[in-house]
C-alpha positions as CSV (number, residue, x, y, z in Angstrom):
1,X,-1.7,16.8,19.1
2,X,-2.6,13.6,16.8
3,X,0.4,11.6,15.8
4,X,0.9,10.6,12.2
5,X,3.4,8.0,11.9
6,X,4.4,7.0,8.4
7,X,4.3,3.3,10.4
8,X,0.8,3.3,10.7
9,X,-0.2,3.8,7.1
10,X,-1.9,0.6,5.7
11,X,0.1,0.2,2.6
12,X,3.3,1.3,3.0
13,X,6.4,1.1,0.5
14,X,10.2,1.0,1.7
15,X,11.7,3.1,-1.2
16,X,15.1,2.3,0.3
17,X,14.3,-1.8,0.0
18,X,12.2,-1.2,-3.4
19,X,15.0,-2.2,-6.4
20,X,12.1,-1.2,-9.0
21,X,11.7,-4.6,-10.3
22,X,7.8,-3.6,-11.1
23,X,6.7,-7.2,-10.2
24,X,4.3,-5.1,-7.3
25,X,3.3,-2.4,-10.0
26,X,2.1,-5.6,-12.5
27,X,0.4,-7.3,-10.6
28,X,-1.7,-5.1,-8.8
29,X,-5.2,-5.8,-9.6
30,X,-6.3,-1.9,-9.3
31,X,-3.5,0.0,-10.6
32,X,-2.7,1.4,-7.3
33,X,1.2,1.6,-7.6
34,X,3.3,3.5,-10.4
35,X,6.6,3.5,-10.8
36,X,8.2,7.0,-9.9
37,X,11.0,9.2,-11.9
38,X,13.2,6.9,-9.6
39,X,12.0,3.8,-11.4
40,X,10.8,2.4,-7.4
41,X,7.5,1.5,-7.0
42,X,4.9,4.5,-5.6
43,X,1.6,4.4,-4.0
44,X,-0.8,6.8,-5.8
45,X,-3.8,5.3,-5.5
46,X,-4.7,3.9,-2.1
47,X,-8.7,4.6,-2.6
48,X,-8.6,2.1,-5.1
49,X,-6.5,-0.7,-3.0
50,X,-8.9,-3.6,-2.5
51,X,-6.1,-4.8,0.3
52,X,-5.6,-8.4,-1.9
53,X,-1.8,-8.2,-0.8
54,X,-0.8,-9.3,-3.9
55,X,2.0,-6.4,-3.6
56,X,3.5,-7.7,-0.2
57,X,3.5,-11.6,-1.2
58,X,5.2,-10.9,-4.4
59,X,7.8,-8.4,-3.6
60,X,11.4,-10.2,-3.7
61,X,12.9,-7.4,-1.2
62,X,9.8,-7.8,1.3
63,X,9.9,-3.5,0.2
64,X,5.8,-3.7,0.5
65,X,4.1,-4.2,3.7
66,X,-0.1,-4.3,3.9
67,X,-2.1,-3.7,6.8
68,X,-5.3,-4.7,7.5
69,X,-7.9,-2.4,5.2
70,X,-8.8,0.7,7.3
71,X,-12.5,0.7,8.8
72,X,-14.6,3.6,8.0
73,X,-15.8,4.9,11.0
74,X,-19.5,4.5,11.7
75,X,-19.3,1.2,9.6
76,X,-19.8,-1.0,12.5
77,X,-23.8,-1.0,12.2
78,X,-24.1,1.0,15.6
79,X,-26.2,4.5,15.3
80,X,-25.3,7.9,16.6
């Protein structure tokens, strides 16, 4: 059984840190947070996130944390 731990995701949002400030929704570069009916910041877009980490180094309440952008598999040049 694969394990899918909310952890691992590579841009993740602690809604219970977020105070909604929108300083993380402004200044992303590629629109990839909104804010939700709960006016906290929500990740709708992660296809678009050019992983700048403009989110995590601007957030007053450290609520964003980036991981390092997710390799596509078979994108290290080997064949097969």
């Amino acid at each position: 059984m694969a394990k899918n731990n909310h952890n691992e995701r590579p841009l993740r949002i602690f809604e219970e840190w977020c105070k909604g400030c929108g300083i993380c929704i402004a200044f992303c570069p590629k629109g990839v947070l909104v804010q939700n009916h709960q006016g906290k910041a929500e990740l709708v877009r992660l296809e678009d996130c050019i992983y700048c980490r403009l989110c995590e180094l601007l957030c007053p309440d450290f609520a964003v944390t980036v991981r390092k952008k997710p390799e596509a598999k078979g994108s290290d040049g080997e064949e097969g």
